[in-house]
N, CA, C and O of each residue as an XYZ file, in Angstrom:
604
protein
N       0.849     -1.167      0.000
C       0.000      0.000      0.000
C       0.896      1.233      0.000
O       1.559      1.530      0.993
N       0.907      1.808     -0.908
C       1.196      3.111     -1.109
C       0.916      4.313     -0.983
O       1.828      5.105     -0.749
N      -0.388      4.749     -1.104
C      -1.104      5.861     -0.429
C      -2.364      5.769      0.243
O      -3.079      4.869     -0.198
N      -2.745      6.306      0.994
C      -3.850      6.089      1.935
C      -4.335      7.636      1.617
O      -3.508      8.545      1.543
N      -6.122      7.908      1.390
C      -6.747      8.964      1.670
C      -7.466      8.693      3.130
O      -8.154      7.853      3.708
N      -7.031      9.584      3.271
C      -8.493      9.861      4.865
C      -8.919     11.211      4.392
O      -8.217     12.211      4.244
N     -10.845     10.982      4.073
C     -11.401     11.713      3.914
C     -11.898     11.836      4.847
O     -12.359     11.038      5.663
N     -11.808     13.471      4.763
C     -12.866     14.097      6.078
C     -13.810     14.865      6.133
O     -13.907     15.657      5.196
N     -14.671     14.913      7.048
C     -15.943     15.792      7.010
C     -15.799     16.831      8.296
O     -16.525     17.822      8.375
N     -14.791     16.511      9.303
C     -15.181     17.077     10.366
C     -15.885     16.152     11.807
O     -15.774     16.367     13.014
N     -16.417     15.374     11.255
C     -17.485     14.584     12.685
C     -16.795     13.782     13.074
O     -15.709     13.358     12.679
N     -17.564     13.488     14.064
C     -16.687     12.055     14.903
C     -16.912     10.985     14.177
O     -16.773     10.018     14.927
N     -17.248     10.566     12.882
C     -16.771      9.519     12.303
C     -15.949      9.810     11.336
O     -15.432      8.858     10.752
N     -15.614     11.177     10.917
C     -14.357     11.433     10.119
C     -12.999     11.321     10.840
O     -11.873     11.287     10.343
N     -13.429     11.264     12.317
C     -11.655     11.452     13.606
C     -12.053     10.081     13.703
O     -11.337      9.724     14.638
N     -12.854      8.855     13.296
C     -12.654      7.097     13.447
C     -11.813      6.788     12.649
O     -10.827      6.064     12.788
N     -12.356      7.585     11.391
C     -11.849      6.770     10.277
C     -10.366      7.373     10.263
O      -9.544      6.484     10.045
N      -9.641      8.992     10.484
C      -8.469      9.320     10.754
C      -8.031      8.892     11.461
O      -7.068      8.347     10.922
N      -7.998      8.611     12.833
C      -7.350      7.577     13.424
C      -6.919      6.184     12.757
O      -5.770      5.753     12.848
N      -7.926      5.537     12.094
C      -7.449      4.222     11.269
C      -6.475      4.181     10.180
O      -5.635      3.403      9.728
N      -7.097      5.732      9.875
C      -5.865      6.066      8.236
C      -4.348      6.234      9.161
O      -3.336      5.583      8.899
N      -4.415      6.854      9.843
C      -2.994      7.103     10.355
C      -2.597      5.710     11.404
O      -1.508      5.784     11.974
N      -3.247      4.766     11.597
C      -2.326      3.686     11.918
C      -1.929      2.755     11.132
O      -0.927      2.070     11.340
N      -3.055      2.599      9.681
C      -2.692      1.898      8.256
C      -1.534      2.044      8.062
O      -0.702      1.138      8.028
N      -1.222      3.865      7.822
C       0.135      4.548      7.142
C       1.036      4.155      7.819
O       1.995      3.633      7.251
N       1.022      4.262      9.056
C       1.943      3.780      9.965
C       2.615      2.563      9.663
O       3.743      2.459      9.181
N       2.049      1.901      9.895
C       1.507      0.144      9.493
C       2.304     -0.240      8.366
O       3.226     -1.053      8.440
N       1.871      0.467      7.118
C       2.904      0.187      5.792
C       3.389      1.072      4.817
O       3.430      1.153      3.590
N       3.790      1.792      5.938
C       4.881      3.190      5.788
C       3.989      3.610      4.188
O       4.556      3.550      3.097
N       2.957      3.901      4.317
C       2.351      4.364      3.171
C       1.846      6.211      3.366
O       1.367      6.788      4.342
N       2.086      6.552      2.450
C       1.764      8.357      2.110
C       0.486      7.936      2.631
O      -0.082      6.848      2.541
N      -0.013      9.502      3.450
C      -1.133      9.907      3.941
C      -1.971     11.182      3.600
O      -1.851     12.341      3.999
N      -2.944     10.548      2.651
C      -3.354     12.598      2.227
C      -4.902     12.683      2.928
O      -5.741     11.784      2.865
N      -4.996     13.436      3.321
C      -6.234     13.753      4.462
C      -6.684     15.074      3.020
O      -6.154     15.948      2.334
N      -8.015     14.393      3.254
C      -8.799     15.408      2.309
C     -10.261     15.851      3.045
O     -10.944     15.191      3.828
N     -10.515     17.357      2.447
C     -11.897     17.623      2.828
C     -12.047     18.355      1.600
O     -11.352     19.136      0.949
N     -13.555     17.673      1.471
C     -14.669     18.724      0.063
C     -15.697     19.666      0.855
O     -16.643     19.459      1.614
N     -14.884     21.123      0.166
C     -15.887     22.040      0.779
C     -17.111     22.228     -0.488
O     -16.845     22.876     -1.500
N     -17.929     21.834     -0.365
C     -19.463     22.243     -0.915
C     -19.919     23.825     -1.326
O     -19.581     24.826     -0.694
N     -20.544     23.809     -2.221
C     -20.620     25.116     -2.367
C     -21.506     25.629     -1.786
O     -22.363     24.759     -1.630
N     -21.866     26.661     -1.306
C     -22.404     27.889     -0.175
C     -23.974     27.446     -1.404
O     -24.936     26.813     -0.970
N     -23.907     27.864     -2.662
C     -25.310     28.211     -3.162
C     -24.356     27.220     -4.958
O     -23.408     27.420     -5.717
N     -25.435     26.233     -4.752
C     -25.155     25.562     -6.319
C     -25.857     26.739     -7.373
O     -26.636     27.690     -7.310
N     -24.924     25.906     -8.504
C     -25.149     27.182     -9.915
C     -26.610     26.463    -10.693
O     -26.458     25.458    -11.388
N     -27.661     26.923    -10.548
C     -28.775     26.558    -11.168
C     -29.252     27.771    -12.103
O     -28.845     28.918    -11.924
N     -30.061     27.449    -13.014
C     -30.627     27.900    -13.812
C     -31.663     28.672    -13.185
O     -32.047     29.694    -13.754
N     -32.128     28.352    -12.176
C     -33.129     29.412    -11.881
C     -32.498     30.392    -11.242
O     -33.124     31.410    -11.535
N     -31.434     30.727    -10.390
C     -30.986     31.835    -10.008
C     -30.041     32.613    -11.000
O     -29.193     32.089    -11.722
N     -30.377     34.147    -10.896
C     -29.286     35.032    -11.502
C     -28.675     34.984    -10.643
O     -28.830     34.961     -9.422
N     -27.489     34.959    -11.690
C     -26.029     35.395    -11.421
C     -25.924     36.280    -10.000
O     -25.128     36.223     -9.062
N     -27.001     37.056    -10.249
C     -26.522     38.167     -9.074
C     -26.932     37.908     -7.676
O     -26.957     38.706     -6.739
N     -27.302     36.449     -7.699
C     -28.094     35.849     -6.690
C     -26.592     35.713     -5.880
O     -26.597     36.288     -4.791
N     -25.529     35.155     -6.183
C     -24.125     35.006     -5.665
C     -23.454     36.192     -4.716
O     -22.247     36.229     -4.953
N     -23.756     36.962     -3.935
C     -23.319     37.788     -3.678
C     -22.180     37.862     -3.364
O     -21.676     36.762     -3.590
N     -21.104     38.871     -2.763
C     -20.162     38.934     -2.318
C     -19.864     38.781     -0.952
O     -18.818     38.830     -0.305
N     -21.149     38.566     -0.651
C     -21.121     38.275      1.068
C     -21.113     36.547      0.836
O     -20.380     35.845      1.533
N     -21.673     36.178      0.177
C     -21.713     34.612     -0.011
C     -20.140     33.983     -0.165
O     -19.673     33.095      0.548
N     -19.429     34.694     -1.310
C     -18.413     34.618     -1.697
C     -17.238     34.988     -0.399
O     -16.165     34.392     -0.315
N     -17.573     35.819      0.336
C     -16.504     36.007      1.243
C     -16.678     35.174      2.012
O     -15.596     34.827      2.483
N     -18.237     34.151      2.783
C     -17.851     33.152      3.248
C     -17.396     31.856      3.044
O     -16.829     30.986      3.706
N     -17.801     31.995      1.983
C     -17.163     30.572      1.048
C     -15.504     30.890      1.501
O     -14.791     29.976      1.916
N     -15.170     31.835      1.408
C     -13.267     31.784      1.748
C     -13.407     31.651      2.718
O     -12.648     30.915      3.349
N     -14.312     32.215      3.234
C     -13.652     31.745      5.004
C     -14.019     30.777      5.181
O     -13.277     30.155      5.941
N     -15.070     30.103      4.778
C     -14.743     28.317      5.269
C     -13.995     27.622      5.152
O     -13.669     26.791      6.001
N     -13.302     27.825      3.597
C     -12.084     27.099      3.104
C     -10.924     27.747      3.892
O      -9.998     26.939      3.837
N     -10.584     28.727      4.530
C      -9.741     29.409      5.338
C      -9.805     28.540      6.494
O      -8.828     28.036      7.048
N     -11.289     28.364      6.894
C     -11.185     26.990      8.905
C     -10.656     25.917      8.241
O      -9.609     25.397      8.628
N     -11.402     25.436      7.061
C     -11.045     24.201      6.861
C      -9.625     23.768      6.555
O      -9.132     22.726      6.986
N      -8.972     24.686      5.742
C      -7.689     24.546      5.546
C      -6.920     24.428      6.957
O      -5.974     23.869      7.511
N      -7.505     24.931      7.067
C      -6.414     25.429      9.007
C      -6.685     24.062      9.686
O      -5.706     23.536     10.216
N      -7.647     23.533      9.736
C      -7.985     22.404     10.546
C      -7.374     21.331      9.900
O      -7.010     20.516     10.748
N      -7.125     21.008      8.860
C      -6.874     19.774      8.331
C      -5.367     19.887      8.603
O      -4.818     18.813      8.850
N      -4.533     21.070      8.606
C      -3.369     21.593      8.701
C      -2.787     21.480     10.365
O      -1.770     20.974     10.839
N      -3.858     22.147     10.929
C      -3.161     22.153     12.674
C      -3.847     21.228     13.746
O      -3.612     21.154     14.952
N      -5.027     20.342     12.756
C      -5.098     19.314     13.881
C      -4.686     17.671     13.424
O      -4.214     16.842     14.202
N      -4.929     17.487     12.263
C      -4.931     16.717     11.237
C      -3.015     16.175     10.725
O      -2.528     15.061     10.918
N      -2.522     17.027     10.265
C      -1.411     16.963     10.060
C      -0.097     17.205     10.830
O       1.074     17.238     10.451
N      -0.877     17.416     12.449
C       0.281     17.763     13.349
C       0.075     16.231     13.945
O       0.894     15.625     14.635
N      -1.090     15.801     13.553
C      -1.036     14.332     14.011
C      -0.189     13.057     13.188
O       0.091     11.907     13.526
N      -0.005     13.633     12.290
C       0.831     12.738     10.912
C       2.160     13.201     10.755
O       2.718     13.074      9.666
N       2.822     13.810     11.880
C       4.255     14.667     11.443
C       5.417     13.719     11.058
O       6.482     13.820     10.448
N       4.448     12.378     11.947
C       6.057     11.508     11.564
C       5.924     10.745     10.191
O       6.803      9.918      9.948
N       5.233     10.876      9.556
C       4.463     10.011      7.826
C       4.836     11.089      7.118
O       5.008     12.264      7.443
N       4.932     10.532      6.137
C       4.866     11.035      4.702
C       3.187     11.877      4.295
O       2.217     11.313      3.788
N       3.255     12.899      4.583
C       1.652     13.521      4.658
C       1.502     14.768      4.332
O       2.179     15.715      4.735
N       0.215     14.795      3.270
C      -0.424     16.119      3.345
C      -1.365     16.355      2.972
O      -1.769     15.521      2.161
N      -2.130     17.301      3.194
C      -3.465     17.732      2.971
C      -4.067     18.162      1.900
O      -3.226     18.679      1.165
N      -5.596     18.221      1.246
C      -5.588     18.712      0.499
C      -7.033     19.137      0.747
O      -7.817     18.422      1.371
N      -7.376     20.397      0.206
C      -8.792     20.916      0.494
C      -9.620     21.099     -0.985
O      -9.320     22.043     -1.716
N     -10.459     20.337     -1.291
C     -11.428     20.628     -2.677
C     -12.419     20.992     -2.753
O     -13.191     20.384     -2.012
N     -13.041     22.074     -3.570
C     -14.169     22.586     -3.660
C     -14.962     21.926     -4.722
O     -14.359     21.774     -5.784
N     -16.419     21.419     -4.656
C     -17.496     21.073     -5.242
C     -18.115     20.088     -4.502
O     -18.128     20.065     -3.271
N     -18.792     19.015     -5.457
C     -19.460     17.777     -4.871
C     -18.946     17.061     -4.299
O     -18.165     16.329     -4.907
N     -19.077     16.924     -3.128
C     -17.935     15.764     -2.234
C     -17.511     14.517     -3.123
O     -16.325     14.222     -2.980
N     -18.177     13.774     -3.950
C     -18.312     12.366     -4.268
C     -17.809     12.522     -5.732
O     -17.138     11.698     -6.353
N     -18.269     13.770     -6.184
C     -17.412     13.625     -7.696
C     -15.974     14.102     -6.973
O     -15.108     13.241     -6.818
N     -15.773     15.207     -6.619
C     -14.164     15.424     -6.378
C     -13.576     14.445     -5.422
O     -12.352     14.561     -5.362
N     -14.116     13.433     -4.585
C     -13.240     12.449     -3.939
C     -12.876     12.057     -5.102
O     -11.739     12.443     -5.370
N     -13.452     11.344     -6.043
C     -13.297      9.845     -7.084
C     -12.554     10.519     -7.781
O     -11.461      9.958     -7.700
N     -12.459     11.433     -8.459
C     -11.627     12.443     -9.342
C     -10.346     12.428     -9.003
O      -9.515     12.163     -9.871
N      -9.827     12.793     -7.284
C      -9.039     12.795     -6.528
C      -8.483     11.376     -6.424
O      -7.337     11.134     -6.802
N      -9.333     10.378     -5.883
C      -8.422      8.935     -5.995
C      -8.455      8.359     -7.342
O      -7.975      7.226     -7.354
N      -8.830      8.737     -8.377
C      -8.599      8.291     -9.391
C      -6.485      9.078     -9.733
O      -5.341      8.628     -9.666
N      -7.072     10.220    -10.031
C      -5.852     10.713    -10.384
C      -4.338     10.707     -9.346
O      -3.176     10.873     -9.718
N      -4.866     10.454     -7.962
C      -3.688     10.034     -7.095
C      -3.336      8.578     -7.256
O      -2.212      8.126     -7.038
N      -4.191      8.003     -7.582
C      -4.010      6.374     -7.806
C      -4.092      5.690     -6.420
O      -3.535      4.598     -6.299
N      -4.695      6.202     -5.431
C      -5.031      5.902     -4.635
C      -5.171      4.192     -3.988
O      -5.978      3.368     -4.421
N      -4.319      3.980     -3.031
C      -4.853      2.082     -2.463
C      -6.019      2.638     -1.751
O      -6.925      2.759     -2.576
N      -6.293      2.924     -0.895
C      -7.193      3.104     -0.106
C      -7.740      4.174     -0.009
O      -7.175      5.162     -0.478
N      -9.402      4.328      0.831
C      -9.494      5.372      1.135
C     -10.774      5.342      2.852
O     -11.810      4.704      3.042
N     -10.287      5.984      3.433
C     -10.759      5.719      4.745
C     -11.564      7.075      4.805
O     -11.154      8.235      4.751
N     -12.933      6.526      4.941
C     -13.965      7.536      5.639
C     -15.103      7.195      6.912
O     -15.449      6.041      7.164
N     -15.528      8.188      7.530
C     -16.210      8.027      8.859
C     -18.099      7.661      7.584
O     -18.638      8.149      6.590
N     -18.324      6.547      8.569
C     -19.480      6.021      8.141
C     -20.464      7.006      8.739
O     -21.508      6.618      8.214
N     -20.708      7.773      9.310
C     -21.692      8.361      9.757
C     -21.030      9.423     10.317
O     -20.349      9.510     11.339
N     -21.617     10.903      8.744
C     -21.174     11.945      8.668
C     -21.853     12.962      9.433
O     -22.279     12.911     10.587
N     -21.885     14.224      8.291
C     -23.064     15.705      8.781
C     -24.170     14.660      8.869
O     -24.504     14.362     10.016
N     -24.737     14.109      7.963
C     -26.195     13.201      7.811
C     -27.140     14.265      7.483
O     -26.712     15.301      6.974
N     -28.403     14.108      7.728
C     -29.573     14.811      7.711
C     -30.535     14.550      7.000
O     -30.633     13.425      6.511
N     -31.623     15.670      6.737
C     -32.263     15.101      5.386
C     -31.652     15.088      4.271
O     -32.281     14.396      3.470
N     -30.629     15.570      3.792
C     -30.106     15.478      2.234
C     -29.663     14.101      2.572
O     -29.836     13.173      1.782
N     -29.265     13.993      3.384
C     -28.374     12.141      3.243
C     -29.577     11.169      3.185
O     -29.558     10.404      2.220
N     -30.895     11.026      4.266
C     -31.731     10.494      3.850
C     -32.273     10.522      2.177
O     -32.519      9.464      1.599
N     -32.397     11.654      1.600
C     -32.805     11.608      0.149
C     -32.046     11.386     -1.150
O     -32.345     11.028     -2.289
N     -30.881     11.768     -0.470
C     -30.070     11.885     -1.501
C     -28.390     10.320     -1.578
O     -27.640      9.947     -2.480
N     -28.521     10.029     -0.473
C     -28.354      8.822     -0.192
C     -26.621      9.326     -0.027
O     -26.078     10.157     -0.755
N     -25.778      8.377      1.436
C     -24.555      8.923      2.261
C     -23.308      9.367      0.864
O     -23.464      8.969     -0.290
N     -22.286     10.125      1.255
C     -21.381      9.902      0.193
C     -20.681      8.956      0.718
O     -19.706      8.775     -0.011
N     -20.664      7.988      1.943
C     -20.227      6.830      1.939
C     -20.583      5.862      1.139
O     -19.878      5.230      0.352
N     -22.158      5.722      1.454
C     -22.737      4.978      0.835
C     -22.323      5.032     -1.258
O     -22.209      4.019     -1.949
N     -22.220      6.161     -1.658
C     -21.497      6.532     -3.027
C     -19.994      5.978     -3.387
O     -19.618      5.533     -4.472
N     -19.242      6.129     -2.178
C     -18.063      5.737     -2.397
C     -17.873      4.227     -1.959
O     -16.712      3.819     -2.015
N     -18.315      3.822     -1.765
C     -18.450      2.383     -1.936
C     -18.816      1.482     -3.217
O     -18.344      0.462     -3.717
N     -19.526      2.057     -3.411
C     -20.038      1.844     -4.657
C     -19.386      1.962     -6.135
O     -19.423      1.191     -7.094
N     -18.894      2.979     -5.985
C     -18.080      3.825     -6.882
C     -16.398      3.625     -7.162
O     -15.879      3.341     -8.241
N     -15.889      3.800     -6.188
C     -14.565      4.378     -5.601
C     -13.795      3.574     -6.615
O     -14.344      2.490     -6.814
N     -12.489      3.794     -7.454
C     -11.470      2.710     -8.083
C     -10.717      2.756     -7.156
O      -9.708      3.412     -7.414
N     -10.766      2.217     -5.863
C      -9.831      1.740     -5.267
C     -10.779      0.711     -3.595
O     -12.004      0.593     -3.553
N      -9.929      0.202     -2.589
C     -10.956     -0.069     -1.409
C     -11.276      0.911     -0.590
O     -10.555      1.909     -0.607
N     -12.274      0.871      0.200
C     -12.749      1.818      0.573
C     -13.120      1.493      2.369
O     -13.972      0.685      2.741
N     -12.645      1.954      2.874
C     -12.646      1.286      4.501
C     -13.632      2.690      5.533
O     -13.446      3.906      5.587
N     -14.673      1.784      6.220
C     -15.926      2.800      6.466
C     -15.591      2.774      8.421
O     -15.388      1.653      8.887
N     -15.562      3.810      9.273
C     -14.958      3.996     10.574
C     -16.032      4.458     10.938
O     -16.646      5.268     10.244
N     -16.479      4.008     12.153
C     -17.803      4.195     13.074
C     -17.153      5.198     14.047
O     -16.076      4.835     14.520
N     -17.547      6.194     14.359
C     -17.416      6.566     15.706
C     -17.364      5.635     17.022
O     -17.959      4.558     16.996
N     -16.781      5.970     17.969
C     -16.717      5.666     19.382
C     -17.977      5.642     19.754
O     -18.507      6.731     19.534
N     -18.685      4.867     20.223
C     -19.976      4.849     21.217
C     -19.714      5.084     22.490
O     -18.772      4.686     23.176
N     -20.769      5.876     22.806
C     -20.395      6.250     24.269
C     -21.182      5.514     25.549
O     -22.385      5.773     25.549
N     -21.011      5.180     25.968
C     -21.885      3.894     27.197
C     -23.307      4.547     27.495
O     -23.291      5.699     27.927
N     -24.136      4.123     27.367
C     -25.524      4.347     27.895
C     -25.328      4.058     29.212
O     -24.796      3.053     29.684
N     -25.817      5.054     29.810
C     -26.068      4.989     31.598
C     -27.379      3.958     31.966
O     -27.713      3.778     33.137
């Protein structure tokens, strides 16, 4: 194994599945690229004008990619200092730019938390785990969160 993705979302099943990616790498001294897809603030549809995009939209869109960068950077990669590692932050559809991403890295693996943001879009629109499983040209290894003991 040669490279390992750990994709992330942020939740406690994206820090299961990072934890697993970084003991894999460990494991068989394999490159570690920790990825997050930032989503866009407002998709480009046909029914909105252009001018629907504002510049207030646009300035938070940087600043998300500004936390997110930072996070994948100072919590993420200070955890991988001793691997071969680095980060990468992509903007669009989580599930097309993962596959895009392990296609063109050539990716062995790719480690994600089975139970993400969720919500109703995941009920309707069905998990991007559930997508990358399905999908992925490479294996695809799914990390549960920690359960916490019922009292």
């Amino acid at each position: 194994m040669k490279l390992i993705v750990a994709a992330t979302d942020f939740s406690p099943g994206a820090e299961a599945a990072f934890a697993q990616a970084l003991s894999l790498a460990r494991q068989y001294g394999a490159r570690l690229l920790v990825v997050h897809v930032v989503a866009p603030l407002i998709s480009p549809s046909p029914l909105l004008d252009e001018m629907a995009v504002t510049q207030t939209t646009v300035a938070l869109q940087e600043e998300l990619k500004k936390s997110c960068q930072k996070e994948l950077e100072e919590v993420y990669l200070a955890r991988a200092a001793d691997l071969k590692a680095e980060s990468r932050l992509l903007e669009g559809e989580p599930v097309r730019e993962l596959l895009r991403l392990l296609d063109a890295e050539r990716a062995d693996l790719v480690v994600m938390g089975s139970t993400g943001v969720g919500g109703l879009a995941e009920a309707v629109f069905g998990s991007v785990a559930q997508k990358m499983v399905r999908r992925a040209p490479c294996s695809v290894l799914l990390a549960r969160p920690a359960q916490t003991p019922k009292a």
